[in-house]
N, C-alpha and C positions, 0 to 999 in steps of 0.2 A: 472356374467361371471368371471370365476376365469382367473388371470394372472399367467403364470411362469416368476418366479423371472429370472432376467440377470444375465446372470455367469458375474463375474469381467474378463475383457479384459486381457488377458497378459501383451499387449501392454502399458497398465498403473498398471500396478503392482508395489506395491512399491519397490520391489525390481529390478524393471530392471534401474532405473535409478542409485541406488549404483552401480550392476555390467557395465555398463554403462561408469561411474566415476574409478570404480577399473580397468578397461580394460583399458581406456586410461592412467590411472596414472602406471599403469606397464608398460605400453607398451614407455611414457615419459622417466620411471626408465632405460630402457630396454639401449634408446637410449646416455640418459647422461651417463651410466656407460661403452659403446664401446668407447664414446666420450673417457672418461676418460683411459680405456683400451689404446687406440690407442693413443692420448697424452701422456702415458708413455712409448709407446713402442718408440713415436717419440722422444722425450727427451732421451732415452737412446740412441738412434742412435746421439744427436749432442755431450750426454755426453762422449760414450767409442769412437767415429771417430776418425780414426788417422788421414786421411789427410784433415787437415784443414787450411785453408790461402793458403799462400804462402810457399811449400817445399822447400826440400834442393835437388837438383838433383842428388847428390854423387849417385854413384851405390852401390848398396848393396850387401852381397854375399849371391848367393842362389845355391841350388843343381840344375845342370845343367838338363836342358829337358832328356829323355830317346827319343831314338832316333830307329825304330827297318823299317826303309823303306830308300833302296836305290834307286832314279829313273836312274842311269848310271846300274847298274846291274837290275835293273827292279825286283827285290826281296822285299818280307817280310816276316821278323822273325818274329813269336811272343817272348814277350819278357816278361815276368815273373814280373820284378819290375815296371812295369808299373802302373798294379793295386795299390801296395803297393803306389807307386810315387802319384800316384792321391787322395789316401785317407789322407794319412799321409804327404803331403810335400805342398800339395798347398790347397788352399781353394777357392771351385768350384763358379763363379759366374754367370753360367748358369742359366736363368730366364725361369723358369719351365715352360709349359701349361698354362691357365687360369683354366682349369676344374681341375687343380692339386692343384688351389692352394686355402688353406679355406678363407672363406666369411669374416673373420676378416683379413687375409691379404691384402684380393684386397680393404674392406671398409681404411686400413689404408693407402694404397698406394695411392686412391682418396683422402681423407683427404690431405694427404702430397703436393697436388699439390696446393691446397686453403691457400691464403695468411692469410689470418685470424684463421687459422688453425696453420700455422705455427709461424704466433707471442703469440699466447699462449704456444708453448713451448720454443722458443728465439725469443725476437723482434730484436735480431743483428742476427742472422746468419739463413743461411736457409739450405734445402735438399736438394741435387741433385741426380735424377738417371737417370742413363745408362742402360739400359733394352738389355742384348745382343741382337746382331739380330738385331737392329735399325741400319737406315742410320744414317749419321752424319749431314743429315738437320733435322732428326726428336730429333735428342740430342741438335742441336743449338735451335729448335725452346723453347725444355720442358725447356734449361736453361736462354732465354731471355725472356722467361714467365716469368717466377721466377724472375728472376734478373734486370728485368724493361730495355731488351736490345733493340735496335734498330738493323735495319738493318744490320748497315756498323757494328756494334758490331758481329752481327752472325756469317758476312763474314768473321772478322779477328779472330772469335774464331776457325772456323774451318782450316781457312787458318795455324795458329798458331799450332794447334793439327796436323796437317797433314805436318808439317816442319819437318825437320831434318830426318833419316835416319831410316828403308826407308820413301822416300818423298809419303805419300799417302793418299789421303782426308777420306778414308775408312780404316778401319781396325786396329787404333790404338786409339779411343777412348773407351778406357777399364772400361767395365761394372761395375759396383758396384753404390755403395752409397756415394756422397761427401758433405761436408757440409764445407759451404763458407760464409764468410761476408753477408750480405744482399745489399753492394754495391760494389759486386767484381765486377771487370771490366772482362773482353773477355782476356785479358792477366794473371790474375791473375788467373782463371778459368782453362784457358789453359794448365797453368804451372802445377796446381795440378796433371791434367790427366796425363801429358806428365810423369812425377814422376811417378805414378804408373804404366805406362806400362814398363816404365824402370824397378823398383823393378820388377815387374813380370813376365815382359816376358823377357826383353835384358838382363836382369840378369843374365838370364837361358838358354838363347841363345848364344853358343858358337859358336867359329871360327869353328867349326869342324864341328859343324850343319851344321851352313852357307856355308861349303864348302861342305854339300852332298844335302844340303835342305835350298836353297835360304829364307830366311824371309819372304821376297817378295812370293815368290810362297806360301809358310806356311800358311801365313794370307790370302790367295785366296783363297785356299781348306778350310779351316778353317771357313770363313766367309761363304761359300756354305754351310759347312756341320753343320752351327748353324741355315741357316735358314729351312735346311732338317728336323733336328735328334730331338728326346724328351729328350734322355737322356743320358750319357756317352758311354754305352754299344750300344746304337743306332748308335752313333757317330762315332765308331770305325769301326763297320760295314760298314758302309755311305764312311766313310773316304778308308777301304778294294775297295771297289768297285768303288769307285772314281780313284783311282791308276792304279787298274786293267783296266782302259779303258783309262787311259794314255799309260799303259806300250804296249795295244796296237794299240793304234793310234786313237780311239773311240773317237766319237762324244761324249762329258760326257752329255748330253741331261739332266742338271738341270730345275727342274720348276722353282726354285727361280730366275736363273740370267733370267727369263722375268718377273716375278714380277719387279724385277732389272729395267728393260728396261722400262718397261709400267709407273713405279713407279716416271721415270725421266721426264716424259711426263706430258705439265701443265694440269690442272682439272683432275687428277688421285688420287686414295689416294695410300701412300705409297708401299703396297703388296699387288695390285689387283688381284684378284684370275684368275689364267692362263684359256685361253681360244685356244681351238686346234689352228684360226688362229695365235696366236702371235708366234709360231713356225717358222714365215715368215719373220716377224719385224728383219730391216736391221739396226743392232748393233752389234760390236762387242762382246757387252755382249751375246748375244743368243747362246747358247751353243748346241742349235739344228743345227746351220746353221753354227759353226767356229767349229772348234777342239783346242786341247787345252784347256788353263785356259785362264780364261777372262782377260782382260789388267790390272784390279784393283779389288781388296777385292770389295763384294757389300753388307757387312754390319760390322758389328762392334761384332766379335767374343767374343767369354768368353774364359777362359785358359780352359777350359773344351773341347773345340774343337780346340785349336790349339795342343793339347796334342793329342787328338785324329788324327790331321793330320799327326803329325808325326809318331803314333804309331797305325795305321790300323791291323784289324784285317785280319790274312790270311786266304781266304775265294776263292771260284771260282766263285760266283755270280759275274752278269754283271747288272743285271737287279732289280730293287726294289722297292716297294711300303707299304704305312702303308695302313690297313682296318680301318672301322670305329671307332674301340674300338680303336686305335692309334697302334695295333701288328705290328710289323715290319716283312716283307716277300720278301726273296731272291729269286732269281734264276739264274742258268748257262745260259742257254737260255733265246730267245725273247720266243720260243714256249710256255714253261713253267712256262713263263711269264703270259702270255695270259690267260693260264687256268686258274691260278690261281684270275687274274682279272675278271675269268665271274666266277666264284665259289663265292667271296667276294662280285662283283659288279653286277653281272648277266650279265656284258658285256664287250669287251674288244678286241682288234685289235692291 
């Protein structure tokens, strides 16, 4: 009785355990060399940093804001050097989408927050970022991570940032990237920020502003239309239409300021996604149930959007929503509104 021979298994083939070896040893290669990637991207961030330690508060001179909305005359110009103003005079620190941003950015940005991370590229000084659009408990919590802080440290870091003029717990700790001692304190911390809004905003912020376009108000619309907008030209827009329903007496029906509201609320996380009831919730932040702008900023603006506050685009839109691709979509009317929400959403009221 004759036998057929056994074909050799795949499965133990001598070759599958080198590729086996070779797949993990690339795929090992793959990870120590992002490591390394993102370790020099983070080293360049403590090396070229300008604000570090403890600054100097001088003001510095900058080209003053571009200014093109009056709310006493209820008017907006467009205004030409704006554009120009935004590209060439400041440097935007709006923190883009997460789907905008690539897979080495957000892998270094998690890197950055890991202690052991950060003393491979200085054991004395560390990162800090300010993500626009964050409350000012979510900047005290990422900086007392980092900096080994307690409670009452949190309390005085924010208290400190929201000192001096205007006095406001939101809306003045200015986004970007800081890098500090590894034992700064809530004061030393403080002071860094406070320096940079200075350089960037009050710099630019003249009397002349402030006597058409309160700071105060600025940072309000501002703080809205960073947790609205994707992008400058979205902002502008956002900012157009936000005006337009001051100028006439319009409920600004924001979803953020109930993120706002719910967000304040204990076992919530920071910007819980609106839900029809919270339309109801009794806070002066609810911009469904108060007219007007809310009492105080409810996040922490980039100059991206406080430019944009000032410099709306003139438009007749009342009404606005992005689709799911993130397109931004106006309209004059609620009608027009509607349609255009069952056309994108399939539904809409």
């Amino acid at each position: 009785m004759s036998q057929t021979p056994k074909l050799l298994s795949a499965s133990v083939s001598p070759f599958s355990k080198i590729n086996y070896r070779l797949w993990w040893l690339c795929f090992i290669l793959v990870i120590i060399s992002l490591l390394i990637v993102g370790l020099l991207k983070t080293k360049i961030v403590f090396f070229n940093e300008v604000y570090v330690g403890t600054p100097d508060l001088a003001v510095i001179v900058r080209d003053s804001f571009p200014l093109s909305v009056n709310p006493t005359t209820k008017t907006i110009v467009e205004n030409s050097t704006v554009t120009d103003f935004f590209y060439n005079h400041v440097a935007s620190n709006h923190t883009k989408p997460a789907k905008n941003q690539t897979w080495l950015a957000l892998l270094t940005a998690k890197l950055q927050t890991m202690d052991w991370y950060q003393n491979l590229a200085s054991p004395i000084s560390r990162i800090l970022v300010i993500q626009s659009g964050d409350r000012s408990e979510q900047v005290a919590n990422s900086f007392s991570h980092t900096l080994g802080w307690n409670d009452d440290e949190k309390a005085k870091f924010i208290e400190n940032v929201g000192s001096g003029l205007p006095p406001l717990t939101d809306g003045k700790f200015y986004p970007g990237k800081y890098v500090l001692t590894v034992d700064a304190s809530a004061e030393t911390a403080a002071l860094t920020i406070a320096s940079r809004f200075q350089t960037e905003i009050l710099a630019r912020y003249t009397n002349e502003i402030e006597s058409i376009v309160p700071l105060h108000d600025t940072l309000i619309i501002a703080s809205m239309i960073e947790r609205e907008a994707y992008d400058f030209e979205d902002m502008r827009y956002i900012s157009g239409i936000i005006w337009n329903r001051l100028f006439i007496d319009m409920r600004l029906q924001i979803d953020s300021t109930l993120q706002y509201v719910r967000g304040s609320q204990p076992n919530e996380p920071w910007w819980p996604v609106p839900i029809p009831s919270d339309k109801y919730l009794n806070s002066p932040y609810n911009t469904y149930k108060n007219k007007g702008l809310p009492p105080t900023p409810i996040s922490n603006p980039s100059i991206d959007a406080i430019i944009a506050a000032l410099n709306p685009h003139k438009t007749d839109c009342l009404f606005y929503f992005h689709d799911n691709t993130g397109t931004f979509h106006c309209t004059p009317t609620y009608k027009e509104h509607v349609t255009l929400l069952k056309k994108y959403f399939g539904q809409g009221k």
